[in-house]
C-alpha positions, 0 to 999 in steps of 0.5 A, a space after each residue: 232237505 232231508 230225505 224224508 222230506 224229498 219223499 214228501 215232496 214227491 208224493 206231494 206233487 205226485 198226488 197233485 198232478 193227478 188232481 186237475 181240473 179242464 184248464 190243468 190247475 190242480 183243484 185242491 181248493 175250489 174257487 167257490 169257498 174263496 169267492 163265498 168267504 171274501 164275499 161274506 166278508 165284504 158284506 155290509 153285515 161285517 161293515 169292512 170290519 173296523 178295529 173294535 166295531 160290530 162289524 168286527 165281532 160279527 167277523 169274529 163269529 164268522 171265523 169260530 163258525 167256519 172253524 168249528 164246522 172243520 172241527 177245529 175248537 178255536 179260542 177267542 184272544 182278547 187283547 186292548 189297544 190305546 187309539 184314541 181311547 182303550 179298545 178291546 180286540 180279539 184274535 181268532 186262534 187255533 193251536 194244534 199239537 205236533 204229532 206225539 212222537 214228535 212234541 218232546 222236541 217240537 218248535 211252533 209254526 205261526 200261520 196269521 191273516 189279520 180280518 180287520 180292515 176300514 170300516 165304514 166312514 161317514 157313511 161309505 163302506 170299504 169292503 177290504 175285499 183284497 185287503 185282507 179279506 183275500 187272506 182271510 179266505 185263502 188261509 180259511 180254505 187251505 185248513 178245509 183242505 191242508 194235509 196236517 197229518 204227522 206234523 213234526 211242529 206245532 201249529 198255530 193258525 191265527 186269525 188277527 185283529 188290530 192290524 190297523 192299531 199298529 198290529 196289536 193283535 200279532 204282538 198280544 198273540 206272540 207274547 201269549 205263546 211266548 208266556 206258554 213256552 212256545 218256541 216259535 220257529 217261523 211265522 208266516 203271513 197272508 196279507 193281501 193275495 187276490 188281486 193282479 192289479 200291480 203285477 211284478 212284471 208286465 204282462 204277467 197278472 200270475 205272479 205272487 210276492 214272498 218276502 223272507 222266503 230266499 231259502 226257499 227258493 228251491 222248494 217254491 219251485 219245485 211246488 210251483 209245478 203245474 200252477 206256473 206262478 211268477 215268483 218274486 222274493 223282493 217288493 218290485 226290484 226297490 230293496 228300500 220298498 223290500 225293507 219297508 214292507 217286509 220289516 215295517 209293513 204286517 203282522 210279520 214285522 213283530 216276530 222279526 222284531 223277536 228275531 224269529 224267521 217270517 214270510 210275507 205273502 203278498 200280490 202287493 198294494 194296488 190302486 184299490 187298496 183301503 178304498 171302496 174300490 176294493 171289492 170281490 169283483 176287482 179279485 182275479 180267481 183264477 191266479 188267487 186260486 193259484 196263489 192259496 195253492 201253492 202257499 197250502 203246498 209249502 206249508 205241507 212241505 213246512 210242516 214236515 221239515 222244521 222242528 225242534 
C-alpha cells in the first residue's frame, strides 16, 4: 500500500474509533435507514420487485428518489432481455468523476446491488428481504455516509435489474462503460448481506463472505478493527461452491468474464432464499450494520488506492 494511502487508513480508523455508539460499534451508518430502505422494498407496493413488473418501476423511482435527496443526478439505464418475450429493464446509475488532478489517468470502479427479486406468484409475495433488498439498503446508505472526497478513480455506483434474466442489467451497464471509454479497473458486488442464518462457522452469526478479495486480506483486517467481523474469502471451505458462486453466481461474474478483477459480498443462501420466508424480521441488524460498515470502510481505502 502506498504511504499515502496508509495514511488514509489511519485517519480512516482513527475517526472511526472515536465514533461509537454504547454497544462500542461504530455508528457511521445508522441501522434506521437500513431497516426504512429493506422494508420499503419488501412492501407490497414493490410486489417483490419481478423483472419488468410494476413492482419493478415503483422500485426504480424508489432509488432516483433516495439518490436525488443525496443530491446525486442518477440516470435510468434502459436495457431488453429475451424471457419468454422481449422485456425492458432499467438500471439505476450514478457516475462520479475522479477528483480533477486525478481524471487524465483515472480508471473506474463499479460498485452494484442488483433490486430485482421474485415477484409475486399465484398470489404469494416474496419480499427478497436478504435477497437483495439487504444490498440495495447497505450500498443506498453507504452513499448517505461514504467519504468520496479526492477520489483518485471514477465511480460508478449501480443499481441493477435483470438479475433474474440471466444478469442482463450487469452486461447492458458494462457495455455502455465500455462504449464510453471507461477503463473498468474493479467491479464490486453486494448481493445478499442481512442474514446470519448460514454462518461460516458455528457459533459465530458476525461473519461475512468476500470472494475475490485474497489481496485484500490485510486491509479488511485492518478496517475490520472494532466491528470483529469473521471474515471469509471462500464459500464455506468447498472450492467447487467457491467457483460457482463467485464465477457463476452475480452480477460480478460478467466483468470477470471481461477479465476485470471483482468482489463478491455475501452472508451467503439461506434456507430463506427466494421464498416468502425471506422478510425483514428473518435479518440480523445488529451484524448487517457490521457488514455495510466495513464494506463502506474498504471502499474508502478503495477509492484512494486504484487508479489508472
Amino acid at each position: 500500500m502506498r504511504f499515502t494511502a496508509k495514511i488514509f487508513c489511519v485517519l480512516l480508523l482513527c475517526a472511526c474509533s472515536f465514533r461509537l455508539d454504547g454497544q462500542g460499534i461504530p455508528s457511521r451508518l445508522p441501522v434506521s435507514e437500513l431497516q426504512e430502505s429493506v422494508d420499503y422494498l419488501c412492501d407490497s407496493i414493490c410486489g417483490g420487485r419481478g423483472f419488468a413488473s410494476r413492482g419493478g418501476f415503483e422500485t426504480q423511482f424508489y432509488l432516483q428518489r433516495c439518490l436525488k435527496e443525496m443530491n446525486f443526478s442518477p440516470v435510468c439505464q434502459r436495457f431488453a432481455a429475451e424471457l419468454d418475450s422481449v422485456r425492458y429493464g432499467c438500471n439505476v446509475v450514478l457516475e462520479l468523476n475522479a477528483a480533477r488532478q486525478y481524471r487524465h489517468n483515472a480508471g473506474t470502479i463499479v460498485v452494484m446491488a442488483h433490486y430485482d427479486g421474485t415477484g409475486t406468484h399465484s398470489g404469494r409475495l416474496f419480499p427478497g428481504a436478504d435477497s437483495n433488498s439487504s444490498g440495495v439498503a447497505a450500498l443506498l446508505t453507504i452513499l448517505r455516509h461514504i467519504n468520496l472526497y479526492g477520489s483518485r478513480n471514477n465511480l460508478v455506483f449501480a443499481f441493477l435489474d435483470g438479475h433474474n434474466a440471466s444478469m442482463a442489467g450487469a452486461r447492458a451497464l458494462l457495455e455502455e462503460l465500455q462504449g464510453k471509454g471507461h477503463k473498468v479497473k474493479m467491479a464490486v458486488s453486494l448481493d445478499i448481506l442481512g442474514s446470519s442464518l448460514s454462518p461460516v462457522e458455528e457459533g459465530r452469526p458476525d461473519y461475512l463472505i468476500a470472494l475475490g478479495a485474497e489481496k485484500w486480506k490485510k486491509e479488511l483486517q485492518e478496517l475490520n478493527s472494532g466491528l470483529g467481523l469473521h471474515l471469509s474469502y471462500d464459500y464455506y471451505g468447498s472450492s467447487s461452491f467457491t467457483e460457482l458462486f463467485y464465477r457463476r453466481i452475480g452480477d460480478q461474474s460478467v466483468f470477470l468474464e471481461a477479465g476485470i478483477p471483482s468482489v463478491m459480498f455475501t452472508s451467503g443462501i439461506t434456507m430463506n432464499t427466494n421464498k416468502v420466508s425471506d422478510t425483514p424480521e428473518s435479518l440480523d441488524w445488529p451484524v448487517f450494520r457490521k457488514r455495510a460498515e466495513l464494506v463502506m470502510r474498504w471502499l474508502e481505502v478503495l477509492l484512494y488506492k486504484i487508479n489508472g
